[in-house]
N, C-alpha and C positions, 0 to 999 in steps of 0.2 A: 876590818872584821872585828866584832865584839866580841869579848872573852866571855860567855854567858856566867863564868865560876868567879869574876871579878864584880858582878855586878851584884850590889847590894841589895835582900829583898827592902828592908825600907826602906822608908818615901823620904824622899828630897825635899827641899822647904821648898813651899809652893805648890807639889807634884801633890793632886787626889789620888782616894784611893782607886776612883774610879778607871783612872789611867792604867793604873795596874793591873786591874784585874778585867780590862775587856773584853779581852779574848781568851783568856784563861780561866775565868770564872772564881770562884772565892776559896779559892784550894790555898792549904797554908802555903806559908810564902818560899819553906824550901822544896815542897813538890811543885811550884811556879815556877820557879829560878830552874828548876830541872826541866822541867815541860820548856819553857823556853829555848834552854840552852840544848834540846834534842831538835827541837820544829828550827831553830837558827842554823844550826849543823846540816842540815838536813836541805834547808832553802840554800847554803851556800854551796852546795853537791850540788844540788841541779842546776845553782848560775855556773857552777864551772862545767855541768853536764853540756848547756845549751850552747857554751861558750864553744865548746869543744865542737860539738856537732855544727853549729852558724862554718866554724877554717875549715873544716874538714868537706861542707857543701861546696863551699869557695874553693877549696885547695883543686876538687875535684868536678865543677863547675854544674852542678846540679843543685837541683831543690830539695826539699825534704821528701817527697812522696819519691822520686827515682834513688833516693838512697833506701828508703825501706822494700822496695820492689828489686833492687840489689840485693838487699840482706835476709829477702823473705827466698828467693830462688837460690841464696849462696847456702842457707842454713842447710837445706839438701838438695847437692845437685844435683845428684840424679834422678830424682823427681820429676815426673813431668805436671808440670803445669800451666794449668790455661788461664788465659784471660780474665775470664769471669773471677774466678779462683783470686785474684789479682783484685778485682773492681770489691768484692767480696770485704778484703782484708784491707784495705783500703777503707772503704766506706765512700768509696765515690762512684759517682756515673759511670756507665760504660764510655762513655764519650770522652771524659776527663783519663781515665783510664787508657782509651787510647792512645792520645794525645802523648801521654807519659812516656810510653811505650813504644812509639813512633819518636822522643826526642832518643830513647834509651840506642833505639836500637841504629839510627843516624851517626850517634856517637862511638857503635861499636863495643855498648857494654850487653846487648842483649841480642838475641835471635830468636826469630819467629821460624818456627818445623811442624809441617806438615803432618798433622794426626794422622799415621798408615791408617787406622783402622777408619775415619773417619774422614772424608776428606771437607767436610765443612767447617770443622775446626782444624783448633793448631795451637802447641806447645810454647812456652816463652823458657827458655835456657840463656843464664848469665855466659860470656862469651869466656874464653882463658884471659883474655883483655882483662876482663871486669875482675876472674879474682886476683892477678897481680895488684890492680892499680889497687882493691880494697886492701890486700894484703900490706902494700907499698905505706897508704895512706894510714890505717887503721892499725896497724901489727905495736910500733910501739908505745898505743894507748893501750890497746890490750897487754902487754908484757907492765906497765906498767901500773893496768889495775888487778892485775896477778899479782905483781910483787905486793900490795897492797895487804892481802887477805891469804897468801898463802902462809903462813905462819903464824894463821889464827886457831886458836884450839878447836875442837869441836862443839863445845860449851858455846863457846864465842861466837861462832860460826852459828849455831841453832840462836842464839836470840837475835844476831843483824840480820837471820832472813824469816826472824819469825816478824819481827820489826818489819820489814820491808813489805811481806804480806798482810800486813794490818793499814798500814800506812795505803797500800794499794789497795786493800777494801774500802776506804776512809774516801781516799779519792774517788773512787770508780761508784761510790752512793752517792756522789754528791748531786746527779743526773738525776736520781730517782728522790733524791731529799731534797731538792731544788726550790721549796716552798719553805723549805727549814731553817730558821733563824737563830735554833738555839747549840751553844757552845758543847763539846764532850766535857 
């Protein structure tokens, strides 16, 4: 990993300016060396984010879409939720969607219940199965991005989640800026 506060903004013999400033645009050189060293910080959170998520699919032998259909039905269990509801949050097929839903529920992380009021639908509930193993699998990532941020001031606290929601607007335009070539 790069220290971005060791890195010098001047140029290296040989190095253009143009190198420097690619993606950065022509911002002095120590709002650069900042801009880098926040977007560096920041890419290395999500390689250890993905890193984390790839053991934890593996630890617990599922893909990505049956662990967010885990974590979307744990967030409230008592909730009833259908299907659709499911394909919805998701963004996939019904079809695909069931598929998912039929490996969940083989493995005993999920159950399908009979809508009283309706009987053409039907409810999907995470099993006690399913919250141990996430508890089992998941608890000491959580305890340890707790310890992380719980002795962060409030100060501190309000700019890494003002950060976080800017950074999420940034990304989530990028679908609708898709024709967009130019740098912030």
């Amino acid at each position: 990993m790069t220290d971005m506060r060791a890195v010098s903004p001047s140029l290296a013999p040989g190095e253009s300016r143009e190198a420097d400033t690619y993606w950065y645009g022509e911002e002095p050189a120590d709002r650069r060396v900042r801009t880098k060293a926040v977007l560096e910080a920041l890419r290395v959170y999500r390689a250890a984010e993905l890193a984390m998520r790839r053991r934890t699919r593996e630890s617990m032998s599922m893909g990505e879409n049956e662990l967010l259909v885990l974590r979307y039905l744990l967030r409230e269990p008592n909730r009833q939720v259908r299907p659709g509801e499911l394909t919805r949050h998701l963004g996939l097929s019904t079809a695909s969607t069931t598929a998912i839903l039929d490996r969940l529920e083989r493995s005993g992380h999920i159950t399908r219940v009979a809508n009283p009021d309706d009987r053409r639908s039907i409810f999907v509930q995470a099993t006690d199965r399913a919250h141990a193993e996430v508890r089992q699998t998941l608890g000491n990532m959580h305890d340890r991005m707790l310890a992380a941020v719980i002795d962060m001031s409030p100060e501190e606290s309000d700019v890494v989640v003002n950060f976080l929601h800017r950074m999420s607007d940034a990304v989530d335009g990028v679908a609708v800026d898709a024709g967009s070539h130019a740098s912030p």
